[in-house]
GUGUVO-877164 format. One line per field, with one value per residue (C-alpha): residue number from 1; residue in one letter; x, y, z. Coordinates in steps of 0.05 Angstrom, whole numbers. Each point is the difference from the previous one (the first is absolute). Layout:
BEGIN
n: (NUM,...)
res: (a,...)
px: (X,...)
py: (Y,...)
pz: (Z,...)
//
This chain:
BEGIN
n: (1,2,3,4,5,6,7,8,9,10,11,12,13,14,15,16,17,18,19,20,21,22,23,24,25,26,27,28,29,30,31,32,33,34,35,36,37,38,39,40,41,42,43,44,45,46,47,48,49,50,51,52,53,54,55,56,57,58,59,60,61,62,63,64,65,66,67,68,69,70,71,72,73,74,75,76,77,78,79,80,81,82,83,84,85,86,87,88,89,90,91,92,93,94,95,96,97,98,99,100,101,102,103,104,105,106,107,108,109,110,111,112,113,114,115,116,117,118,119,120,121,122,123,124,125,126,127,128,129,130,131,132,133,134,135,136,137,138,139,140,141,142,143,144,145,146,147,148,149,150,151,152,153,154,155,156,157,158,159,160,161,162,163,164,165,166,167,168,169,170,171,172,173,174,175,176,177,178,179,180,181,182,183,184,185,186,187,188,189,190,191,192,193,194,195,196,197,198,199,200,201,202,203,204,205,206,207,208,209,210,211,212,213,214,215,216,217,218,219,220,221,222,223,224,225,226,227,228,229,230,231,232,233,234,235,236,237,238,239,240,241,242,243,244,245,246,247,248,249,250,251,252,253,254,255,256,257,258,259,260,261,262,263,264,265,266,267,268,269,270,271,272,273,274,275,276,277,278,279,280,281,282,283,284,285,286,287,288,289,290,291,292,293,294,295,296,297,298,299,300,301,302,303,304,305,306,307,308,309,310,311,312,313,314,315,316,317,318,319,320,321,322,323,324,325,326,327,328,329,330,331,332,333,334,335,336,337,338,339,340,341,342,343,344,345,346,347,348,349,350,351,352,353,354,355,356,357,358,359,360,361,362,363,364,365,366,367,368,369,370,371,372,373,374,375,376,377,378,379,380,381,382,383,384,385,386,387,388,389,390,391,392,393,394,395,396,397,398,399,400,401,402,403,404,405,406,407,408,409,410,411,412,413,414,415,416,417,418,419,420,421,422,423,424,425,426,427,428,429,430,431,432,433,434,435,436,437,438,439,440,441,442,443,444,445,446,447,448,449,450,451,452,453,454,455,456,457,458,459,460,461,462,463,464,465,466,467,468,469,470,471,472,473,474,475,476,477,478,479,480,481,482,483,484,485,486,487,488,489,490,491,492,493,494,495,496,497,498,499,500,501,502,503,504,505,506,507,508,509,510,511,512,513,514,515,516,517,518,519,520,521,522,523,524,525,526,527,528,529,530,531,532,533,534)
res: (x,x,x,x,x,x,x,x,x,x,x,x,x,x,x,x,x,x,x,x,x,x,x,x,x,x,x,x,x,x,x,x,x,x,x,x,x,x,x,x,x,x,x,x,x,x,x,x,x,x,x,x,x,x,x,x,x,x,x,x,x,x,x,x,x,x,x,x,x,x,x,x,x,x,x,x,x,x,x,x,x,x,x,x,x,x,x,x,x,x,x,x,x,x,x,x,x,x,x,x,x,x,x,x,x,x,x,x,x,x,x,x,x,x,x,x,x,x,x,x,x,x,x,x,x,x,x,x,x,x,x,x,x,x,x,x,x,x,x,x,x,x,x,x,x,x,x,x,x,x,x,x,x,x,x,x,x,x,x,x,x,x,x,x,x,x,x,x,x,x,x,x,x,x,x,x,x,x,x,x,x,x,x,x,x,x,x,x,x,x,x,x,x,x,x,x,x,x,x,x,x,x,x,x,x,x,x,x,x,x,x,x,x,x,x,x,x,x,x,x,x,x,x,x,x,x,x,x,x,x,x,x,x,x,x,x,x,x,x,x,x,x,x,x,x,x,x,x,x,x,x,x,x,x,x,x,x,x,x,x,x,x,x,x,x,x,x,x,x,x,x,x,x,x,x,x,x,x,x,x,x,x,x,x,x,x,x,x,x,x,x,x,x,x,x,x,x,x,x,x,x,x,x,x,x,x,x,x,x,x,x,x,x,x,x,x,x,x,x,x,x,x,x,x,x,x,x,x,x,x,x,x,x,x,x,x,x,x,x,x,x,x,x,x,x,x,x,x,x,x,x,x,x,x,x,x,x,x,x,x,x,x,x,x,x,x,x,x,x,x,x,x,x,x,x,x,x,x,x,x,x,x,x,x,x,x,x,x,x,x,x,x,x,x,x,x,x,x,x,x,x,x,x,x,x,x,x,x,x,x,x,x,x,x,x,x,x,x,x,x,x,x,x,x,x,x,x,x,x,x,x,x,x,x,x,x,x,x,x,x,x,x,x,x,x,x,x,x,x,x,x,x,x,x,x,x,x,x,x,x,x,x,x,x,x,x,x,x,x,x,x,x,x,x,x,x,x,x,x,x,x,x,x,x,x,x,x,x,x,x,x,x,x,x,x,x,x,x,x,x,x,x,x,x,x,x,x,x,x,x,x,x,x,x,x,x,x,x,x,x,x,x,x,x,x,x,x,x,x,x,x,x,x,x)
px: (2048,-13,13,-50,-43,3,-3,-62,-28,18,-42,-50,-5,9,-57,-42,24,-33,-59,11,-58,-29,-88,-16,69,15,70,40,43,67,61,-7,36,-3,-18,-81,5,-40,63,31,65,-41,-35,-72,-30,-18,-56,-75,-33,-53,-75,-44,-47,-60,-3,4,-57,-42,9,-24,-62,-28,7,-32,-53,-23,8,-42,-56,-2,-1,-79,-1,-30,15,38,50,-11,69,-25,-54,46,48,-63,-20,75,3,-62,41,63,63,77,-14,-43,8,1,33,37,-47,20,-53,-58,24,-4,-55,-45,38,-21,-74,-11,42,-28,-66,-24,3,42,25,14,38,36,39,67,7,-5,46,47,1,17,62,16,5,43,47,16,16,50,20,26,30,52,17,23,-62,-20,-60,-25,16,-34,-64,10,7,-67,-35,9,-10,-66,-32,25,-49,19,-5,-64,-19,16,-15,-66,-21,38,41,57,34,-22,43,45,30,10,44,34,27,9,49,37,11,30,54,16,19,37,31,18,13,39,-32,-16,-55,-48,-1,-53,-33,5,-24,-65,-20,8,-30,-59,-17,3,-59,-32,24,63,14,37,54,18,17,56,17,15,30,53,17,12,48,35,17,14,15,6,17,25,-82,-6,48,-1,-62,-45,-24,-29,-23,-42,-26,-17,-46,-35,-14,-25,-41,-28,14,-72,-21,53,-18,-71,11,54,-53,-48,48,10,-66,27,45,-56,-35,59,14,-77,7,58,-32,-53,17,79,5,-53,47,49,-25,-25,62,22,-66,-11,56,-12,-70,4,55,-10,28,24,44,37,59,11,-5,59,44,-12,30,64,9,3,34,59,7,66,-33,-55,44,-25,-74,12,-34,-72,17,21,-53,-55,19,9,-63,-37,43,-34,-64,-3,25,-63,-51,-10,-45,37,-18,43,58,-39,37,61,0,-28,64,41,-55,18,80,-21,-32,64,13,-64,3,62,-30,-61,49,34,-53,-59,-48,-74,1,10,-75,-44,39,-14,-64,-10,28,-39,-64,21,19,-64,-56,40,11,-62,-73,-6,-48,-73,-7,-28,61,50,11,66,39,-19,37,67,-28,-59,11,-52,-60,13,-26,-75,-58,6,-70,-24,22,-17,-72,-2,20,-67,-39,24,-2,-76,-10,15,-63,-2,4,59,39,40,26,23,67,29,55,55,47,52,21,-21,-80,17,18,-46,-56,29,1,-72,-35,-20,-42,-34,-28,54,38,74,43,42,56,59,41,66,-2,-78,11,37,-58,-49,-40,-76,-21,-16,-72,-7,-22,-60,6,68,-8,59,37,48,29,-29,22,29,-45,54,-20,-68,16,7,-66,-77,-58,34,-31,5,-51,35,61,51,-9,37,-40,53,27,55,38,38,8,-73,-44,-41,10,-48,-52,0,-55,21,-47,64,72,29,33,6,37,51,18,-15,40,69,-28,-15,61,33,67,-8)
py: (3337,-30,69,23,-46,5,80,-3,-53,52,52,-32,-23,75,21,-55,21,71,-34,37,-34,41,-1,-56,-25,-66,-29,-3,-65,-8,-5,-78,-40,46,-26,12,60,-29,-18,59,2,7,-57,43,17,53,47,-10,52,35,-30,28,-5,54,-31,-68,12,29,-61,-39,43,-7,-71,-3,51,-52,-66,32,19,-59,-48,-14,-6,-78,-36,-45,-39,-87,1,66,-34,-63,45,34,-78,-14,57,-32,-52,34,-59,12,-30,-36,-53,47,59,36,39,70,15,-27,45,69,-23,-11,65,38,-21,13,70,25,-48,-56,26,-11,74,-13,-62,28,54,-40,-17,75,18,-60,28,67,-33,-32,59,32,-64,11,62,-14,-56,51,44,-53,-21,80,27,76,24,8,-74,-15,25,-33,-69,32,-2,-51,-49,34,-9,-76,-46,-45,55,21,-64,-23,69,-5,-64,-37,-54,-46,34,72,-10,-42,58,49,-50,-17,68,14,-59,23,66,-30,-46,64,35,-54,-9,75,13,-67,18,-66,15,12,-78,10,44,-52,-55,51,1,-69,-21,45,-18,-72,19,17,-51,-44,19,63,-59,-9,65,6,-75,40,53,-32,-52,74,27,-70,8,67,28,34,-68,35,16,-63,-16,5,-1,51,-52,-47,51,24,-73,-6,66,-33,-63,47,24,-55,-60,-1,-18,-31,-52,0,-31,-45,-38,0,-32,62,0,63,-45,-37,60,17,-60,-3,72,-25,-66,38,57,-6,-15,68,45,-24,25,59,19,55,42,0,35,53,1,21,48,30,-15,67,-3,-59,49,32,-63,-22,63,-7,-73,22,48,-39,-52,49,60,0,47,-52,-67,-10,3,-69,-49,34,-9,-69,-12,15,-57,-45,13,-14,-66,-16,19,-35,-67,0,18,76,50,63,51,-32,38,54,40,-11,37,42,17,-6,52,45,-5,13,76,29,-13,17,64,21,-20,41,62,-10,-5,43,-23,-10,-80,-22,24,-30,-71,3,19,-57,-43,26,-8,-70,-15,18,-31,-61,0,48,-5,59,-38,-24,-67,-16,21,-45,-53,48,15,-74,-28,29,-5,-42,24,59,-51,-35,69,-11,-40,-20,18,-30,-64,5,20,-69,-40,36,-26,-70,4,20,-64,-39,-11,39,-70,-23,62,-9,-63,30,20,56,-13,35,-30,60,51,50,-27,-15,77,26,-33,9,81,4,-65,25,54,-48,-48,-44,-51,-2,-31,-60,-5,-48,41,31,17,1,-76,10,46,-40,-63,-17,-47,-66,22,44,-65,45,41,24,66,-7,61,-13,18,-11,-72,-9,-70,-42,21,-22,-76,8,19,-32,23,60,49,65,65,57,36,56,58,64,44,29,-59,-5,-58,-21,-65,18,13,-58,-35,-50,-8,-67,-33,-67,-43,-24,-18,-70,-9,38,68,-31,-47,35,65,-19,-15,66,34,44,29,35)
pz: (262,74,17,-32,15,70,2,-41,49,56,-33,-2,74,17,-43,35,64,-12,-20,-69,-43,-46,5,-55,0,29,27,-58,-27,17,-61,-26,47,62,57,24,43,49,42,22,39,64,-10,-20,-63,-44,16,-36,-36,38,1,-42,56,-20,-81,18,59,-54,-41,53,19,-74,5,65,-22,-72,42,54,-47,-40,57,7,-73,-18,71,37,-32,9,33,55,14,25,29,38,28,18,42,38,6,38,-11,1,-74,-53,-48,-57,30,64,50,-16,-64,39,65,-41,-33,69,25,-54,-12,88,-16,-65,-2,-33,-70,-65,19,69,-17,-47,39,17,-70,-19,53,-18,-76,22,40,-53,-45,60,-4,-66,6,47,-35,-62,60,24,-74,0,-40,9,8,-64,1,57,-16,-66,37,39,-57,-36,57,18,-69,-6,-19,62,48,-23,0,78,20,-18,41,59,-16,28,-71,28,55,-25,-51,47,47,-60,-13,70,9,-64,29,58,-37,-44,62,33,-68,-7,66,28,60,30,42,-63,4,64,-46,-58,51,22,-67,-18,72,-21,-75,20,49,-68,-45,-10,-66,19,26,-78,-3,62,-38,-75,39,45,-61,-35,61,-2,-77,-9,74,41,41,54,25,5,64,57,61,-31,-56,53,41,-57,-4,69,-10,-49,28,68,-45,-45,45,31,-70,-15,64,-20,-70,22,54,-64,-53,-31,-44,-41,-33,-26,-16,-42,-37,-14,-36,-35,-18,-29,-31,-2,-77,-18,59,-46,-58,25,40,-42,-25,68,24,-58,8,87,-16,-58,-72,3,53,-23,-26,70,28,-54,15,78,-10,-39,45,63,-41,-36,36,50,51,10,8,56,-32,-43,40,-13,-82,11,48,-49,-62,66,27,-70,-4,75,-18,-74,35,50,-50,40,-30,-45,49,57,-36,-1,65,-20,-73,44,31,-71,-22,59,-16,-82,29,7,-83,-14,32,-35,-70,25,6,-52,-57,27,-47,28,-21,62,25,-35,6,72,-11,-44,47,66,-48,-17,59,37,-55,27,66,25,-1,-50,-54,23,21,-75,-32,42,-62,-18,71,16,-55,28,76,16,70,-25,-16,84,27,-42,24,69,26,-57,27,64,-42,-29,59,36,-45,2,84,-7,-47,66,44,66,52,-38,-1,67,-29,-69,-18,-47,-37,-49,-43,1,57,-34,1,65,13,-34,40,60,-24,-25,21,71,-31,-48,63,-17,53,0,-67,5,-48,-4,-40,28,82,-12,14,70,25,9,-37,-4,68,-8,24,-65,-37,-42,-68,-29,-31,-50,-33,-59,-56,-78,-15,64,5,41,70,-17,7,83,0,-17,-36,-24,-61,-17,27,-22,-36,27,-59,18,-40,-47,-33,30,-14,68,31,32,-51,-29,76,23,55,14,51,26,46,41,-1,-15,61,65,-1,49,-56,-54,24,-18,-70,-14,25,-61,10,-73)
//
């Protein structure tokens, strides 16, 4: 029977060796209880299947070609226009957020112009990466080609690709380094080559430029490799040479929150202070809901197969990392989607099933479930309805609704400013409760006659409060029922409300105009009283 065994196992490496992979066939599994081929007597491993290179591009270019045209539809998003002010604002970090987001940003708007479609060209071009990514990512779990383009497509009509390829986002950016980074371990895991750990560090170093949540992931991932194996990747020099490309990389940041007290940790616990219990709640449906419910069973069969199939052994630590990672995320009170990128990946390892059961039962179902799921997909993540019609997509993602009204606030704050007589204007003071009034004055406040915004909230506080000197009128912006912030300030009563125009309901519409004769103290004292971390 070892016999047997073994000359099988020898076939097999000498098909592999010839690179004998049939188009739409992946690397096959090994007899239950063989060892992963991926170590080979001389110390490489198997082959890939060719790239579907030409499919997978034309995947891509249809994505590129809907997000492109659909980017000026509504306008800038509350969080762009922050991003957009950051970027004014160049730091090694912020109190909300790493540098890298607000850099593209300010790259893109001086590249491409100062437009929601100008803006919005690194997210298209990260979304189209992405989709590239998981191709690859279907390749190195031994998916064909039919396979690949399966893991193409799916990926490009996900509700959470849509969705952060349609505006920039730390999230935008933060899915494709996710993916990236899991290609890399998959390698190093597949390979034992130890110098994919400079690669894994890159990536890491990279995505933490972004956002530190991509450090879970490496966290669920090397907890995985410790459980399951392969230990031996994780001895040796390479490991910590990968971490000292990543701290290269991120340490700049790193240093700059450090000499601040690390304010993103208070960000953080202020997100999971207030809205940890509803993340909770909410974890699942929103997993299903930016995938798609209809992917859930290839995201099932891509999981057993990493899990059960001998030729991927060495695959385990990406099924164990994924429970892990929702254990991780549940505990801090993290939204759904953060989980988002890696069934990602388990939907990339369930193509290679899925194109079998496609060849095997040729019946046209399978069509007009992705179309169903593309369609879905885009009523929630895209601006496809008319403003008037949000009420729906916004009940799944009230991102939508953020990307209505903002010159209609900067509408209503003009005709508070020309409330205040001409002689005391120098002396007045505009100010927004939120970033993103702040932003969106900033944006389309200049045009209106209007002086610079003031805003506490986030690193809107660290750039810059009102002078002592500015001791006239307070022009104040907030939210409906937002009445607390009035009680630092005198005199104050209402001249005007924020209305969108399409009944939208976002955090915006129904804001007030407030006109206050002066503050209660001077802004040097009164400043630290109006700092918000969330």
């Amino acid at each position: 029977m070892a016999d047997a065994e073994r000359h099988e196992q020898q076939s097999e490496r000498a098909a592999s060796a010839t690179g004998a992979v049939a188009p739409g066939e992946g690397i096959q599994a090994s007899p239950v209880g063989a060892p992963a081929p991926a170590a080979s007597p001389g110390g490489g491993s198997p082959p890939l299947p060719s790239f579907a290179l030409l499919p997978v591009a034309a995947v891509c270019s249809a994505l590129v070609g809907v997000l492109t045209v659909l980017s000026g539809r509504y306008g800038f998003h509350r969080d762009e226009l922050y991003f957009l002010a950051a970027g004014r604002h160049p730091a090694w970090g912020y109190v909300d957020q790493p540098p890298l987001t607000p850099l593209l940003a300010r790259t893109a708007s001086a590249l491409f112009g100062d437009t929601p479609e100008g803006l919005r060209v690194p997210a298209t071009l990260a979304s189209a990466a992405t989709v590239v990514v998981a191709a690859l990512l279907a390749r190195e779990v031994g998916a064909g080609r039919r396979a690949q383009v399966l893991a193409a497509v799916l990926t490009a009509v996900s509700a959470q690709v849509l969705a952060v390829g349609h505006m920039v986002s730390t999230a935008t950016f933060d899915l494709l380094a996710w993916l990236v980074l899991s290609l890399c371990v998959l390698r190093l895991l597949r390979t034992g080559e130890g110098r994919w750990w400079l690669a894994v560090g890159a990536a890491l170093g990279v995505g933490l430029l972004n956002k530190y949540l991509v450090a879970s992931l490496l966290v669920a991932l090397l907890a995985g490799i410790a459980a399951v194996g392969p230990r031996h990747v994780l001895r040796g020099a390479w490991p910590l040479a990968g971490a000292a490309v990543a701290l290269a990389l991120a340490g700049g940041n790193l240093w700059w929150q450090a000499r601040h007290g690390w304010p993103e940790l208070t960000v953080a616990h202020g997100i999971s202070a207030d809205d940890g219990a509803d993340n909770r709640i909410a974890f699942v449906p929103e997993q299903l809901v930016f995938l798609s419910p209809l992917f859930v069973p290839v995201c099932v069969a891509g999981w057993r197969r990493l899990w059960r199939e001998p030729a991927l052994r060495w695959a385990r630590p990406a099924a164990v990392a994924y429970p892990l990672l929702c254990l991780l995320v549940l505990a801090a009170g993290g939204k759904g989607y953060y989980t988002v990128p890696l069934l990602i990946v388990l939907l990339a390892a369930g193509c290679e099933p899925l194109a079998g059961w496609l060849r095997r039962y040729r019946r046209p179902v399978w069509a007009p479930a992705l179309v169903c799921a593309a369609a879905i997909s885009a009523v929630v993540a895209l601006p496809l309805l008319p403003p008037s019609a949000l009420a729906l997509p916004m009940a799944v993602n009230k991102e939508q609704g953020e990307q209505v009204g903002w010159p209609a606030l900067a509408d209503a704050a003009r005709r508070g400013w020309l409330l205040i007589p001409r002689d005391e204007r120098a002396r007045a003071v505009v100010l927004a409760q939120n970033y993103g009034e702040a932003g969106a004055l900033d944006r389309y406040g200049p045009a209106r006659g209007l002086p610079r915004s003031y805003s506490g909230h986030m690193s809107y506080a660290d750039w810059g409060r009102p002078p002592d000197s500015a001791d006239g009128p307070v022009l104040l912006v907030r939210q409906r029922d937002a009445t607390d912030i009035e009680r630092h300030f005198t005199g104050c009563r209402e001249v005007a409300r924020v209305d969108n125009g399409h009944d939208v309901d976002n955090e915006e519409q129904g804001a007030s105009i407030d006109l206050c004769s002066g503050t209660a103290q001077p802004w040097s004292k009164l400043w630290p009283q109006l700092r918000r971390y969330y």
